[in-house]
C-alpha positions as CSV (number, residue, x, y, z in Angstrom):
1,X,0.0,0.0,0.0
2,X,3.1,2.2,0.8
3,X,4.8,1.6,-2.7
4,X,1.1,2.7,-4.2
5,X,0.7,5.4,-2.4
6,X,4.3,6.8,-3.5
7,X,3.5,5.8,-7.0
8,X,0.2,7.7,-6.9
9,X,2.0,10.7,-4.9
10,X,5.1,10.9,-7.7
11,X,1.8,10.4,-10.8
12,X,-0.2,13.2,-9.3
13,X,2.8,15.3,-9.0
14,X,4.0,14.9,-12.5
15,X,0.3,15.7,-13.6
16,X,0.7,18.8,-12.0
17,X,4.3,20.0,-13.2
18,X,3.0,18.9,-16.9
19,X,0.1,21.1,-16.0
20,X,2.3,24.1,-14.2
21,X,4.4,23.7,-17.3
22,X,1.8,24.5,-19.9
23,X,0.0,26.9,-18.2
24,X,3.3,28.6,-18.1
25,X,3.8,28.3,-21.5
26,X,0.4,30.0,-22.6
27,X,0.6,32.6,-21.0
28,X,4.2,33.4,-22.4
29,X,6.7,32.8,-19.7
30,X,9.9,31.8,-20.3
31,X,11.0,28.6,-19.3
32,X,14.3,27.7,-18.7
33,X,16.2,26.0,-21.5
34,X,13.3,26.5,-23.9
35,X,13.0,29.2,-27.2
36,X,10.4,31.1,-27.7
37,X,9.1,30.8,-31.3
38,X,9.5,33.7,-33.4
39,X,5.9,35.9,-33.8
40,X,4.0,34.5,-37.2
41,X,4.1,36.8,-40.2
42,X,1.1,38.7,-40.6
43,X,-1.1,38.0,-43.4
44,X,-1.3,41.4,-45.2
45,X,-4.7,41.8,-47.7
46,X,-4.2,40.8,-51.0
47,X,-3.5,43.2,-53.5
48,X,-5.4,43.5,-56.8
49,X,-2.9,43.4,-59.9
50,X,-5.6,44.4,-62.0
51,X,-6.6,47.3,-59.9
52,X,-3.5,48.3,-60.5
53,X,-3.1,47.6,-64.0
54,X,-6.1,50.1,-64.6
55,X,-4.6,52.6,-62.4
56,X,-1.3,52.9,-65.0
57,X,-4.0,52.4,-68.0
58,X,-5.8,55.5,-67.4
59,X,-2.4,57.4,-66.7
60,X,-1.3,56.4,-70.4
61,X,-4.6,57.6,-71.4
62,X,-3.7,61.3,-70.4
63,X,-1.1,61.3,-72.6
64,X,2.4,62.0,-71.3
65,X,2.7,63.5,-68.5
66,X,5.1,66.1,-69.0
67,X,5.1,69.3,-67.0
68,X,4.3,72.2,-68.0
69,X,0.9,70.1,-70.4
70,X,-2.2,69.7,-69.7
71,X,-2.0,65.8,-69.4
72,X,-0.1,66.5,-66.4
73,X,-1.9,69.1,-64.8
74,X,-5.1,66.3,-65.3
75,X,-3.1,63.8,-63.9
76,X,-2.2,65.1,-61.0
77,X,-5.9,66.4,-60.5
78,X,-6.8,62.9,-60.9
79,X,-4.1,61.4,-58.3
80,X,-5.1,64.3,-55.6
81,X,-8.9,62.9,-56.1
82,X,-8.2,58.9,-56.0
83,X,-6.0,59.5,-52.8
84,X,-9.2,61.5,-51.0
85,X,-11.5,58.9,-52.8
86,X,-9.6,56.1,-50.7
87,X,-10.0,58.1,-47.3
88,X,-6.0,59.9,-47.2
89,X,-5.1,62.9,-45.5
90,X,-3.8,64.3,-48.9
91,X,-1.7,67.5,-48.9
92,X,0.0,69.2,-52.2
93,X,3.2,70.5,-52.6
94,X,2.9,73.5,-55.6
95,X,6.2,74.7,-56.6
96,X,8.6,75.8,-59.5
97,X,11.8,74.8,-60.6
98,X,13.8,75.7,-63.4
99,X,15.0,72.6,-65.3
100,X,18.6,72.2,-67.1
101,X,17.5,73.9,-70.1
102,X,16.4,76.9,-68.5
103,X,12.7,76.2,-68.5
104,X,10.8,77.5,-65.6
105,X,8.5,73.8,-64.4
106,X,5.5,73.7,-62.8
107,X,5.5,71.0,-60.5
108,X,3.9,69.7,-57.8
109,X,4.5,66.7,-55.0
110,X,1.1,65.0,-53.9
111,X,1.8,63.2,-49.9
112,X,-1.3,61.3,-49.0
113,X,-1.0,59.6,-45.4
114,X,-2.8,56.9,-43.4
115,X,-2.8,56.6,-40.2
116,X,-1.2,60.0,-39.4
117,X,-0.9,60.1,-35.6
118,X,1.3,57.1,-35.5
119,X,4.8,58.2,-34.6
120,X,6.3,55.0,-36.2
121,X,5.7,55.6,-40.0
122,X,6.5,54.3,-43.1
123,X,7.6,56.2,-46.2
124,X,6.6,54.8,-49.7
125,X,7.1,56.8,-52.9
126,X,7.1,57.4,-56.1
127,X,7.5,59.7,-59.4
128,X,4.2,60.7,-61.9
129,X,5.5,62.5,-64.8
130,X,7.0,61.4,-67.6
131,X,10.0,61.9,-69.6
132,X,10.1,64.8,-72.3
133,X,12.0,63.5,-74.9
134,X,12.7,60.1,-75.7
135,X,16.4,60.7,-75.9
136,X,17.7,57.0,-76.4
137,X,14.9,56.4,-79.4
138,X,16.1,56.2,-82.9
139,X,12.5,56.6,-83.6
140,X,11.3,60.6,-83.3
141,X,13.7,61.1,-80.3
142,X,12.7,64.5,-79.6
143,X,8.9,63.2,-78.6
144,X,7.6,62.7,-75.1
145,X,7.0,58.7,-73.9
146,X,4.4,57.2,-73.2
147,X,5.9,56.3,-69.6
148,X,3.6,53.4,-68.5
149,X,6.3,51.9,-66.9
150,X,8.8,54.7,-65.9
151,X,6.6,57.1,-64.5
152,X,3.1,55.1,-64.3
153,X,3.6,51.1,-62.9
154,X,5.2,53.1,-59.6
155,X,2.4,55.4,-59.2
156,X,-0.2,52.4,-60.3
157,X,1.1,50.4,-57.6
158,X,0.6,53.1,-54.9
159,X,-3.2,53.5,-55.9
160,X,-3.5,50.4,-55.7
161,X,-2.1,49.9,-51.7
162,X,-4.0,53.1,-50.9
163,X,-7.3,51.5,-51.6
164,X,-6.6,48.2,-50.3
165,X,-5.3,50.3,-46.9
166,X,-8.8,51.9,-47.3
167,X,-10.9,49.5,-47.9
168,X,-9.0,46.5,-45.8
169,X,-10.3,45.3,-42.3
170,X,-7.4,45.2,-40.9
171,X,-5.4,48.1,-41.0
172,X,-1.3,48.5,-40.8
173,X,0.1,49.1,-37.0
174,X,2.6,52.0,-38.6
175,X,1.5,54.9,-40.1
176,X,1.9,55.3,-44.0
177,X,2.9,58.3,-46.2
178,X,2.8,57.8,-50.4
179,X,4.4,60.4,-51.7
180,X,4.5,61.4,-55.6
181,X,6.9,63.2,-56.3
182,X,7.1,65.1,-59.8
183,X,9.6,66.6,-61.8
184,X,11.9,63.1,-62.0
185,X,12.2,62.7,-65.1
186,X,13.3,66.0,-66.8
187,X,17.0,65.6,-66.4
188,X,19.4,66.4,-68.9
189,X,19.8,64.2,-71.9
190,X,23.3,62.6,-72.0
191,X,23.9,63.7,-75.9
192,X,22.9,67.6,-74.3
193,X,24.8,70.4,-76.5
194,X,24.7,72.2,-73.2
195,X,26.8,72.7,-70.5
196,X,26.7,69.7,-67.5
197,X,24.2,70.9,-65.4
198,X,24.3,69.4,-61.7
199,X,21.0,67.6,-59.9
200,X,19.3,68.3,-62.8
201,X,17.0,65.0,-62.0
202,X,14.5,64.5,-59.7
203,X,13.6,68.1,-58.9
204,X,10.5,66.8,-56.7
205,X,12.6,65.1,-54.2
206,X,15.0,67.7,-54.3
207,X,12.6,70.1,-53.0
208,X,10.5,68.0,-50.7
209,X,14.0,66.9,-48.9
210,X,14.6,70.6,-48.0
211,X,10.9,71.6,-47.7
212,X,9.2,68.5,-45.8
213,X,5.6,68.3,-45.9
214,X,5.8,68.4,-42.0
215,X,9.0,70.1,-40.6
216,X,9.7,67.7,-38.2
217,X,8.5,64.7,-40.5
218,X,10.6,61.7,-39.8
219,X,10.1,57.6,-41.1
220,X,11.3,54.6,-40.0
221,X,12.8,53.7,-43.6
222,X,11.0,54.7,-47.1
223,X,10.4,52.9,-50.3
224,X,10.7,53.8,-53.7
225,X,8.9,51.9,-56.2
226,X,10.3,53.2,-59.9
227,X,10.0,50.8,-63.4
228,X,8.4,48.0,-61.6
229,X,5.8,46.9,-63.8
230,X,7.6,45.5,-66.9
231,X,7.2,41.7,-68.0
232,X,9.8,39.7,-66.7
233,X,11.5,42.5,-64.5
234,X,14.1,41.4,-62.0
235,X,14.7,43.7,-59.5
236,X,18.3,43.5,-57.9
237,X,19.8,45.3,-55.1
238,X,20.5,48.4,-56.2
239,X,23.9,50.6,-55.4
240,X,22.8,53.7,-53.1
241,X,20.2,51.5,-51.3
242,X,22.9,49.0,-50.2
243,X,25.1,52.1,-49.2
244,X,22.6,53.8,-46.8
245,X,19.7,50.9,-46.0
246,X,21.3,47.6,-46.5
247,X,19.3,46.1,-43.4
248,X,16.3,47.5,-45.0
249,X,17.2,46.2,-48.3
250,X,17.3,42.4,-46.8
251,X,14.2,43.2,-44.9
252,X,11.8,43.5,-48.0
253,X,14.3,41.1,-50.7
254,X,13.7,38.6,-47.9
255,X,9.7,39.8,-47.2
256,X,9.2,39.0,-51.3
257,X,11.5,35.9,-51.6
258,X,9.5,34.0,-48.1
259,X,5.8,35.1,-50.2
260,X,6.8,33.2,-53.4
261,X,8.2,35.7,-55.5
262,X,12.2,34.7,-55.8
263,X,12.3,35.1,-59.5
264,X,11.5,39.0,-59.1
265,X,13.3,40.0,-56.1
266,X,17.1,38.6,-57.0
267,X,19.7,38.6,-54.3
268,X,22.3,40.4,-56.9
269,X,23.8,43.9,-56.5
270,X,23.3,46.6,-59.2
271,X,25.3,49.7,-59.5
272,X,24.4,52.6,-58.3
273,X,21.7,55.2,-60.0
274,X,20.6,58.5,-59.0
275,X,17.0,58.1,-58.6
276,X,14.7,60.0,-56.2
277,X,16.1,57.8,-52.9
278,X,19.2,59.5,-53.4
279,X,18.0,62.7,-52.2
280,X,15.6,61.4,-49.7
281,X,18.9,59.4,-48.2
282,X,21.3,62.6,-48.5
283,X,19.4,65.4,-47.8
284,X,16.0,64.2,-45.9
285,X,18.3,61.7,-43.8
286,X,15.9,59.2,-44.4
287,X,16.5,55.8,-45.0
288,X,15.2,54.5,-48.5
289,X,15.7,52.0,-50.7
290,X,15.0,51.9,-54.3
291,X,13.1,48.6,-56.3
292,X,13.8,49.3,-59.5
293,X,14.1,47.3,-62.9
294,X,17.8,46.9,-63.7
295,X,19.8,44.9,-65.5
296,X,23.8,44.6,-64.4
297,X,25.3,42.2,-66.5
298,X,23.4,44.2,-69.1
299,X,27.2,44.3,-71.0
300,X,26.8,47.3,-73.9
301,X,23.0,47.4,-73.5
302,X,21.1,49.6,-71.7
303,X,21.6,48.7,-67.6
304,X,17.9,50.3,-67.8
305,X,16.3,48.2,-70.6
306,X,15.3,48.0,-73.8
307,X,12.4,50.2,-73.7
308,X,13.6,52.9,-70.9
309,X,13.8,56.7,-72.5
310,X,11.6,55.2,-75.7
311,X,8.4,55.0,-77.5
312,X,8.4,51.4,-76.6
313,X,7.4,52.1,-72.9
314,X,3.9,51.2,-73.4
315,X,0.9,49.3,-71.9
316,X,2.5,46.3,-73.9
317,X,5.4,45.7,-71.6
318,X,3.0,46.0,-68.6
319,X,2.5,42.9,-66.4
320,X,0.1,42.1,-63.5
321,X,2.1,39.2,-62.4
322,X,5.2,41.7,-61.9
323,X,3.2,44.5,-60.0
324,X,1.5,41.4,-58.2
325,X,4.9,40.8,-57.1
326,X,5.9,44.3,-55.8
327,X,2.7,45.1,-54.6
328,X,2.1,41.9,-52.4
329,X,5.8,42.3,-51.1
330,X,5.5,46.1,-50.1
331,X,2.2,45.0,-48.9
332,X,3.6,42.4,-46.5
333,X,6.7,44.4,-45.3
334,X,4.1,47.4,-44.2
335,X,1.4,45.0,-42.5
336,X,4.6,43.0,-40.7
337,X,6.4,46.4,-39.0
């Protein structure tokens, strides 16, 4: 009776440490020797490639967007309006800039924002016009491009996460600022009669990085999205991003590699380019990185493509399966912080 009475006493006692030990466990106490699992991913809402598709669509339809035209004075009309459609605190930035060439531009930056008491805050941008000349075209080189890639997919894909932030259940924990800027694309050509003219490319970023929409406006990290709609685009890591955000740079190649979209985001460097992250990095002193379509083993072709700075940058190099792939990724990275 003694020896079942100790077995009984040792049974009930292991019961109860088992029993000690899960409750433990729920209700997240360490125990000793034992990991605690890294938090699941968040699921972030799916975004519509077709939404987005039709976003860049009825850019094209505007014509180019070239300041100074009315195609891009109805463009950015249009812009301001989807943003305050899909429930934004949208703000405008109206300003002037004279461009290489000694024209005087009209420009404007659009910043819509989500979510905008959140001190933690997430930066994601953009440029909506459009090259004036399509400098590297054999073909009537002295006519404005289309831009549905350069200039539209960027802006396409930022619609497109604005509604889905709008119209989502769940919203993201971080505050979100889109920002579009303008005046990217009317840098000087490289075959320019003219004298070199320094920072003669993105004039919107230029001025926004001095002039913040909010003086004391500070992100976490920001996001440029520029040429990332084209069939078949691999995005590598590009130069400047490596330089001033590496860690954010493996945050989001590793965000779109873990969702299923390796073939896109490839874990090879790229030189380089002075794109609008340049400015935000250097004079804003905030952290961005840039996904954009490049190609570095490119040789003697174009590092940019074969349809950058041409008439060949149309709706017919567009693909949902490549803004799927950005989208969804910038999607998961903002719905994860």
């Amino acid at each position: 009776m003694k020896n079942k009475m100790n077995i009984l006493a040792l049974l009930l006692c292991g019961t109860l440490c088992f029993a000690s030990c899960d409750s433990a466990e729920k209700s997240g106490s360490k125990i000793a020797g034992v990991e605690e699992e890294a938090p699941a991913a968040v699921r972030a809402p799916a975004f519509n490639p077709d939404s987005a598709y039709a976003f860049i669509a009825r850019q094209v339809a505007f014509g180019p967007r070239v300041p100074n035209t009315g195609p891009h004075f109805q463009t950015g009309e249009w812009i301001v309006a989807k943003l305050k459609e899909y429930g934004a605190q949208v703000q405008e930035q109206k300003f002037q800039a004279r461009a290489y060439d000694g024209t005087m531009l009209n420009l404007r930056n659009v910043i819509a924002s989500y979510n905008p008491g959140a001190a933690n805050r997430i930066l994601l941008a953009a440029h909506w016009d459009t090259r004036p000349v399509a400098d590297k075209d054999e073909s009537n080189p002295g006519k404005p491009i289309e831009g549905a890639n350069d200039g539209g997919s960027g802006v396409g894909v930022l619609l497109e996460i604005a509604r889905t932030i709008h119209t989502a259940q769940q919203k993201p924990d971080v505050g979100v600022d889109l920002i579009f800027f303008d005046g990217e694309d009317y840098g000087q050509p490289e075959n320019s009669a003219g004298p070199y003219v320094q920072d003669s490319w993105c004039l919107g970023a230029q001025y926004w990085s001095r002039n913040k929409h909010e003086p004391n406006y500070r992100a976490n990290y920001g996001i440029l999205l520029d040429m990332v709609g084209a069939e078949n685009a691999r995005f590598p890591r590009e130069g400047y991003s490596r330089q001033f955000a590496k860690e954010i740079v493996d945050k989001v190649w590793k965000a779109g590699n873990s969702i299923g979209y390796s073939d896109y985001f490839k874990y090879q460097n790229a030189p380089a380019i002075t794109d609008d992250h340049y400015y935000v990095n250097t004079l804003a002193k905030i952290r961005m990185i840039d996904i954009v379509e490049l190609h570095p083993n490119a040789g003697s072709g174009d590092i940019f493509g074969a349809y950058h700075h041409r008439h060949t940058d149309t709706m017919d190099i567009i693909s949902k399966n490549t803004l799927k792939a950005v989208g969804q990724t910038v999607l998961h990275v903002v719905y994860n912080e």
